[in-house]
C-alpha positions as CSV (number, residue, x, y, z in Angstrom):
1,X,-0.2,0.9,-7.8
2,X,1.1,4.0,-7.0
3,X,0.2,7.3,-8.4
4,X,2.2,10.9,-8.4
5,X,0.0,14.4,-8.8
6,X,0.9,17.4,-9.2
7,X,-2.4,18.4,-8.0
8,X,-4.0,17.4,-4.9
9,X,-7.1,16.4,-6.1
10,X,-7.4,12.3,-5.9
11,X,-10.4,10.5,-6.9
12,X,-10.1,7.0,-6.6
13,X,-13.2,4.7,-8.4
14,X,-13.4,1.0,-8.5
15,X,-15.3,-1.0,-11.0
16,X,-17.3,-3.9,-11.4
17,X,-16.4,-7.6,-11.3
18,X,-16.9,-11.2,-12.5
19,X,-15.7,-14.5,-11.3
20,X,-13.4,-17.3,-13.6
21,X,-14.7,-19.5,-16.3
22,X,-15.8,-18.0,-19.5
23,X,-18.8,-19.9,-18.7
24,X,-18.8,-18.7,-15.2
25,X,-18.1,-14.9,-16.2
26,X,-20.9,-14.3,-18.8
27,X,-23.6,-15.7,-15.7
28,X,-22.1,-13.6,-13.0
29,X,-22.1,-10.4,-15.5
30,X,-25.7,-11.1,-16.9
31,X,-26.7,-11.5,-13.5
32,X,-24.3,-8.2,-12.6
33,X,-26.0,-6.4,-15.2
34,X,-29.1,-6.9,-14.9
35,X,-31.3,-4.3,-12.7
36,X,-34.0,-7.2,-11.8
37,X,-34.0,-7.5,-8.4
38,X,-35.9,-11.3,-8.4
39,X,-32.2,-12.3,-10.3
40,X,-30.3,-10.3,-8.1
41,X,-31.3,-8.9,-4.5
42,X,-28.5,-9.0,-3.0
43,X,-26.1,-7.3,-5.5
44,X,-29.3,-4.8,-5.6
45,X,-29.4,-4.3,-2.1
46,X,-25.2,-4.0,-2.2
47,X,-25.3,-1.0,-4.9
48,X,-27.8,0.9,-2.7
49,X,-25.4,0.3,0.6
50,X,-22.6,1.5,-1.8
51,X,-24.4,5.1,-2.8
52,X,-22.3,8.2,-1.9
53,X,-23.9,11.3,-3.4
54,X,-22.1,14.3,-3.7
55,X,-23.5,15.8,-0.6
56,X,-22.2,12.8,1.4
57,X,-18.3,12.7,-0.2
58,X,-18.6,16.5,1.2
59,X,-19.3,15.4,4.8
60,X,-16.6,12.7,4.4
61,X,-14.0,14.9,2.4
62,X,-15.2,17.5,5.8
63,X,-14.1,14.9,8.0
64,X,-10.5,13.3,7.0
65,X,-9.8,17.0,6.2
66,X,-10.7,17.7,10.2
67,X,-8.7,14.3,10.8
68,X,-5.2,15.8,8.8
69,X,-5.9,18.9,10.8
70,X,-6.1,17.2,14.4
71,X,-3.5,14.6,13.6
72,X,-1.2,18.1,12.7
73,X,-1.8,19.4,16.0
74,X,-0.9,16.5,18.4
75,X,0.0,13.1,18.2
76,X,-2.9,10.7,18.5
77,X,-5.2,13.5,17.3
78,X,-7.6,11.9,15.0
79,X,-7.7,9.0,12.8
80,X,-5.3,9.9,10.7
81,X,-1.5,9.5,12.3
82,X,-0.2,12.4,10.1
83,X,3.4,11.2,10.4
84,X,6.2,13.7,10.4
85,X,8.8,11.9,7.9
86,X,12.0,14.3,8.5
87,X,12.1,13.8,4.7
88,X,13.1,17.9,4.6
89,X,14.2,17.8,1.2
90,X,13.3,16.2,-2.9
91,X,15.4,14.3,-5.1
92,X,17.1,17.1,-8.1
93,X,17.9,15.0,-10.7
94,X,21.6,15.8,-10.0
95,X,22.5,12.4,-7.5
96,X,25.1,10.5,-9.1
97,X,25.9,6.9,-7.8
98,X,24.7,3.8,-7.5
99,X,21.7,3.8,-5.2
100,X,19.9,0.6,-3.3
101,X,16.2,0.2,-2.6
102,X,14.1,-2.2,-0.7
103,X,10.5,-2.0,-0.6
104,X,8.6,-3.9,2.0
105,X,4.1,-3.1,2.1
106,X,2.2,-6.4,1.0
107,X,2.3,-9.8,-0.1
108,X,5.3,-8.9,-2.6
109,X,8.4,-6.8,-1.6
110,X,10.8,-5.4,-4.2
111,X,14.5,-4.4,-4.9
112,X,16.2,-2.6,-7.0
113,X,19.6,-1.1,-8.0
114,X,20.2,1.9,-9.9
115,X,23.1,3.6,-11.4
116,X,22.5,7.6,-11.6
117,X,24.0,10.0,-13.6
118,X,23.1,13.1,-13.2
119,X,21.0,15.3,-14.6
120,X,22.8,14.5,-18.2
121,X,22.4,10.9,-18.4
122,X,19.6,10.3,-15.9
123,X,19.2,6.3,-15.3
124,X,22.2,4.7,-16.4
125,X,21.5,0.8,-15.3
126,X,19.0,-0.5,-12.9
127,X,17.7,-3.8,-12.2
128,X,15.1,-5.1,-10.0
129,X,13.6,-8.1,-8.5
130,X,10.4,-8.9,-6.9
131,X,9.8,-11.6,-4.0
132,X,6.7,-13.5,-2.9
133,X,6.6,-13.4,1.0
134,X,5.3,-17.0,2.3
135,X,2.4,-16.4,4.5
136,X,3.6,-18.5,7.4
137,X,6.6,-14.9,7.7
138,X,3.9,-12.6,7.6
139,X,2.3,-13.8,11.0
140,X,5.8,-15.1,12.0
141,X,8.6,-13.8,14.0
142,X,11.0,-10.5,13.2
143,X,13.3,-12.4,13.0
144,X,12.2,-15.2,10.3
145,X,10.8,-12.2,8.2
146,X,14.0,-10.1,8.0
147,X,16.4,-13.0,7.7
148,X,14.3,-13.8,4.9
149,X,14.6,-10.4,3.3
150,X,18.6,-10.0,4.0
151,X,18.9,-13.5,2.3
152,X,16.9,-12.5,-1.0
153,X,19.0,-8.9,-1.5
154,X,22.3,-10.4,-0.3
155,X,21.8,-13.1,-3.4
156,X,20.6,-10.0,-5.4
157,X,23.7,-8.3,-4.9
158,X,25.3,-11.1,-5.6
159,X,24.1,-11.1,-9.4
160,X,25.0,-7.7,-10.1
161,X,26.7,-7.2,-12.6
162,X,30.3,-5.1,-12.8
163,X,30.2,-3.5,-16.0
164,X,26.6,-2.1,-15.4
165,X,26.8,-1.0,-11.9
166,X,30.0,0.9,-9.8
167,X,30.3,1.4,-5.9
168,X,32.8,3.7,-5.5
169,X,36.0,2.4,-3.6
170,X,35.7,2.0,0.1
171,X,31.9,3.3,-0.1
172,X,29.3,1.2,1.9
173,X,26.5,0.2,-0.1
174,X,23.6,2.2,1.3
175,X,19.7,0.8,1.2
176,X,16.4,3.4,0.9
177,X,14.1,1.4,2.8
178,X,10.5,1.9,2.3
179,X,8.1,0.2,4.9
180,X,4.9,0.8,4.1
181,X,3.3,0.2,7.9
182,X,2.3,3.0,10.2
183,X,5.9,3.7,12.0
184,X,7.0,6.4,14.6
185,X,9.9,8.1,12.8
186,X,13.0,9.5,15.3
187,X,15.2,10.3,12.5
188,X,15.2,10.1,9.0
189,X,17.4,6.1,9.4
190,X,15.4,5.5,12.5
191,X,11.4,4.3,13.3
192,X,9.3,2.4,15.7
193,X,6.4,0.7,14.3
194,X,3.2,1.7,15.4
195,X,0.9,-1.3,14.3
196,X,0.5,-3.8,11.6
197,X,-1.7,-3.3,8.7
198,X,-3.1,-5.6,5.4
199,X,-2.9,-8.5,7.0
200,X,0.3,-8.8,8.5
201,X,0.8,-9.4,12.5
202,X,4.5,-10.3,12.8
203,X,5.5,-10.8,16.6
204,X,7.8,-9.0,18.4
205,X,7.6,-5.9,16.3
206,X,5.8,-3.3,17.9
207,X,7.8,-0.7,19.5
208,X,10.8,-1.9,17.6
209,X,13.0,0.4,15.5
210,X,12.9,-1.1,12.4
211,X,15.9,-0.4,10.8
212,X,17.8,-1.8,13.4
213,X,15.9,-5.3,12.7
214,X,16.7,-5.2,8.7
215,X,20.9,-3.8,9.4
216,X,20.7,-6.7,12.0
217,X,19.5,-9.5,9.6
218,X,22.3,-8.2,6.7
219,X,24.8,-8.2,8.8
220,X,24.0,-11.7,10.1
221,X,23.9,-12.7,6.0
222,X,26.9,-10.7,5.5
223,X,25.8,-8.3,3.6
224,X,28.0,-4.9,4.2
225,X,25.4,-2.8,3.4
226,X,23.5,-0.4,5.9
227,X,20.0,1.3,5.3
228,X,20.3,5.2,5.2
229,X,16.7,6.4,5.0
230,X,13.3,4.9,6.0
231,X,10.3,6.0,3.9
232,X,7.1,5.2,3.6
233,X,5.6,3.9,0.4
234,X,3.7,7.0,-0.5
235,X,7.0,9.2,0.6
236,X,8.8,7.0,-1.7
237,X,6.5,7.4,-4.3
238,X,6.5,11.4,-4.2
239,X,10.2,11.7,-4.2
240,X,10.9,9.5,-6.9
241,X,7.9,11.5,-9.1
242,X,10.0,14.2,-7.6
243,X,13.2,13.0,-9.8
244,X,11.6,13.9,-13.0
245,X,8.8,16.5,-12.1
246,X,9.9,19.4,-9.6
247,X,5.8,20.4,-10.0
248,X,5.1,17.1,-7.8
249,X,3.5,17.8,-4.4
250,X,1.2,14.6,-3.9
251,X,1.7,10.8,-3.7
252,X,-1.3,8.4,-3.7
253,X,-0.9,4.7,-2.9
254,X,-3.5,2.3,-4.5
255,X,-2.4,-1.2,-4.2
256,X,-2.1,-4.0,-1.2
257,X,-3.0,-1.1,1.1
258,X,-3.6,2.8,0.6
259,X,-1.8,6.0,1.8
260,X,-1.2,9.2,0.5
261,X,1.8,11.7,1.4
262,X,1.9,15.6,0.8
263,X,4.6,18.2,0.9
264,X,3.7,20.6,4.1
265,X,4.8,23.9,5.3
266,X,6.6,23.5,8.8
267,X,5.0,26.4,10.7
268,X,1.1,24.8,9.9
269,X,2.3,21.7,12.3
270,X,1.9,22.6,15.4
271,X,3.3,19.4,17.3
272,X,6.6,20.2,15.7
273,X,7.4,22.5,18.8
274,X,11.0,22.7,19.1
275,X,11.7,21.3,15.9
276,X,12.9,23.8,12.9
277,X,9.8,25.8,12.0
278,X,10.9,27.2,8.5
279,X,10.8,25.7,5.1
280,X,8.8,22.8,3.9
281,X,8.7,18.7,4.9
282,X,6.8,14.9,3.9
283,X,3.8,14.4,6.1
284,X,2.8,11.0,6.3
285,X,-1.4,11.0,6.3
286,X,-1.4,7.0,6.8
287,X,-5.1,7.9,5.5
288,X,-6.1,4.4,5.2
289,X,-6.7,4.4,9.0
290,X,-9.7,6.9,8.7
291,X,-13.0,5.7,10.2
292,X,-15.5,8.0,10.5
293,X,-19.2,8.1,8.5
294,X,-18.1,5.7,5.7
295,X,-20.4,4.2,3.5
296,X,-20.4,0.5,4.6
297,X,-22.3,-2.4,4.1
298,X,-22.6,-5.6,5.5
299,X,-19.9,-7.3,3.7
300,X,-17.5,-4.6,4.9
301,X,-18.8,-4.8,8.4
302,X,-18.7,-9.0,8.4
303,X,-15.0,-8.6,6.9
304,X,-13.9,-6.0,9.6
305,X,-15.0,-8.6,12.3
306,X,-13.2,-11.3,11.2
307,X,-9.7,-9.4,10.4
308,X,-6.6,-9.4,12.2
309,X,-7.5,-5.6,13.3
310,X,-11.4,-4.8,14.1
311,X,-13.0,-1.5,13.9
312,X,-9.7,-0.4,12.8
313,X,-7.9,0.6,9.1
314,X,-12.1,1.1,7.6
315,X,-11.1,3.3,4.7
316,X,-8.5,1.2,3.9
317,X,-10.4,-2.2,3.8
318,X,-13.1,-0.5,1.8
319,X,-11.1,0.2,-0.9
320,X,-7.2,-1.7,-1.2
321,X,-6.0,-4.8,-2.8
322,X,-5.7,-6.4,0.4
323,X,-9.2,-6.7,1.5
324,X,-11.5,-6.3,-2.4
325,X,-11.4,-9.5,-3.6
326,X,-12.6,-10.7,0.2
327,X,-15.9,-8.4,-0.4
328,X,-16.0,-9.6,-3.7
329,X,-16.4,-13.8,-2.5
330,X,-18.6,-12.5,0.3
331,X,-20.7,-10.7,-2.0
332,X,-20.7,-13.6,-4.5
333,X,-21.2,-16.0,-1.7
334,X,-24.7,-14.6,-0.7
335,X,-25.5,-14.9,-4.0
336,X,-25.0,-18.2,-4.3
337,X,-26.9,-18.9,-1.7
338,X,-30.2,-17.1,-2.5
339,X,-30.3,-17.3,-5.9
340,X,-29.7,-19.9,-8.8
341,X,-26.1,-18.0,-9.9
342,X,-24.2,-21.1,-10.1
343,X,-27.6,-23.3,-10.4
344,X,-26.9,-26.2,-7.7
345,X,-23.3,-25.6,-7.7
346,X,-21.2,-23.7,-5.2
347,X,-17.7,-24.0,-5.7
348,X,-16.0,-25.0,-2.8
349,X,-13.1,-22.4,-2.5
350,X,-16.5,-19.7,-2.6
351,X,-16.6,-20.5,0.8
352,X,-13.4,-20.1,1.9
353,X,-12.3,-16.4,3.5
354,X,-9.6,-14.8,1.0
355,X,-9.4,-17.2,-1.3
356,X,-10.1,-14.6,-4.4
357,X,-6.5,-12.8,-4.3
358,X,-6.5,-9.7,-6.0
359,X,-4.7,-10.7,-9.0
360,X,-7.5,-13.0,-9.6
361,X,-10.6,-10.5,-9.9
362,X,-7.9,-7.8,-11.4
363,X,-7.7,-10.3,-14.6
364,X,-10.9,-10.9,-14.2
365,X,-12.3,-7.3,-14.6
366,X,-10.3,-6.9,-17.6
367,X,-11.7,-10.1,-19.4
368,X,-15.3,-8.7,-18.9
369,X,-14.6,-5.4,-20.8
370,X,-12.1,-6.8,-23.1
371,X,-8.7,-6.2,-21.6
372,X,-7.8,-9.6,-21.2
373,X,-7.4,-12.8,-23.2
374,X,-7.2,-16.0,-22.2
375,X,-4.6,-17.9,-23.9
């Protein structure tokens, strides 16, 4: 999900959950529901490990606010990276074109084409396209994961349709590329990443520019078609809330992962230096790395141990797509196994780490307050 403000007041919440079956769904919510803690001791226990008063959100609010500050001053500052985006300047509404973009962050990535018209006719034609990424790529090689990606958009491109779309002749296609992982931007078409995040631990990537990896992979498709700005997800998110809304200083990412970006005055970033010092730029909080006094429990702390990255990325497994629905079984799981939740029964994929996706408990939260039927 991702979310555009014109203020930069966020407040995220997340709700309560069930499990499957209708059958299965009205036990788990009585038993949910119910404040008795002989039913339920553990999800008891669980609320109390959960509590953040106001008092405490000021002390953590304190903190990640220190964090932005630090990370502003020097690199490697605090938790938070506070990457400088060289994204110095907003969409208008005045591009005209046809525009490419390629979003890479999760379990999904995403293209799309665009047609622009100005600020008279707006969005003339776009079409997009969403892509499952096999498992077996994300813990692969660069190589297998961006040959994958250059063969999906080269056989998009392939579909598009003449009379909706027009490259102008003897124009490159160009490519926004938004890669939502912690990089180390050099330009605004260059980056190195910094580390993997939300489960994904491709080798032979760190230290890599890459842009350089994706241009190498469409050119080896044959694809003429060359990436001309690197973003990050929540970058992305402002700018193109930016098209329509020039009041738009904020964007939030709540999805696979989480992020936010702000619009910054230059001369309050001090590890600029050298760099121009006047106007305005993107800072990149990559806030889902903050670690400091959160509210966790044991689920959160067994989860940590057992992820690709421990005692790193806290804020962001508390609260993202990516990591949920792994509380949520572990959670359930203890359940099971100290009360009668299931009676003698204990479904066997219960036990398995990550087998409730997000999609799973999303549908499932919205069939226990009546957003979802089954068919």
């Amino acid at each position: 999900m991702s979310l555009m403000f014109a203020s930069p007041v966020v407040t995220p919440t997340v709700g309560a959950f069930t499990f499957s079956s209708r059958r299965t769904n009205y036990i788990v919510m009585s038993a949910v529901r119910s404040n008795s803690t002989s039913l339920c001791p553990v999800l008891t226990k669980f609320q109390k490990d959960c509590a953040t008063p106001t008092p405490y959100l000021r002390e953590v609010a304190n903190a990640i606010a220190d964090d932005m500050r630090a990370g502003l001053a020097v690199e490697g500052g605090g938790d938070l990276d506070m990457i400088l985006s060289y994204v110095d300047a907003l969409p208008s509404g005045n591009e005209e074109g046809l525009f490419y973009a390629l979003d890479l962050g999760g379990t999904n990535f995403r293209v799309r084409s665009v047609q622009l018209g100005g600020k008279k006719e707006r969005v003339i034609a776009t079409e997009s396209e969403q892509i499952s990424i096999p498992h077996k790529l994300m813990i692969g090689t660069s190589e297998e994961l961006f040959g994958f990606i250059a063969t999906k958009l080269a056989s998009f491109v392939a579909k598009e349709k003449p009379g909706r779309f027009r490259l102008e002749q003897g124009k490159k296609r160009e490519l926004g590329f938004t890669f939502s992982f912690p990089v180390k931007q050099t330009s605004i078409d260059s980056g190195t990443l910094i580390k993997w995040t939300k489960g994904f631990n491709v080798s032979g990537m760190e230290g890599k520019n890459v842009v350089a990896c994706l241009n190498e992979a469409m050119a080896v498709h044959g694809l003429d078609m060359r990436v001309s700005a690197l973003v990050n997800d929540g970058v992305g998110t402002l700018a193109g809330a930016r098209y329509w809304d020039e009041d738009v200083m904020v964007g939030v990412i709540l999805g696979t992962g989480t992020n936010a970006c702000y619009v910054e005055q230059k001369h309050v970033i001090p590890k600029l230096q050298s760099k121009s010092s006047s106007g305005t730029t993107i800072i990149n909080t990559e806030w889902g790395g903050f670690s400091k006094i959160l509210p966790r429990t044991i689920f959160d702390r067994e989860m940590d141990e057992k992820s690709l990255n421990p005692g790193e990325h806290l804020y962001e497994k508390m609260i993202s797509g990516m990591y949920l629905g792994e509380i949520v079984r572990r959670v359930l799981l203890q359940m099971c196994e100290i009360t009668d939740l299931f009676g003698q029964f204990l479904p066997v994929k219960l036990s398995t780490p990550f087998a409730l996706r997000k999609h799973i408990w999303i549908r499932i939260y919205q069939f226990s307050f009546g957003l979802y039927a089954y068919p």
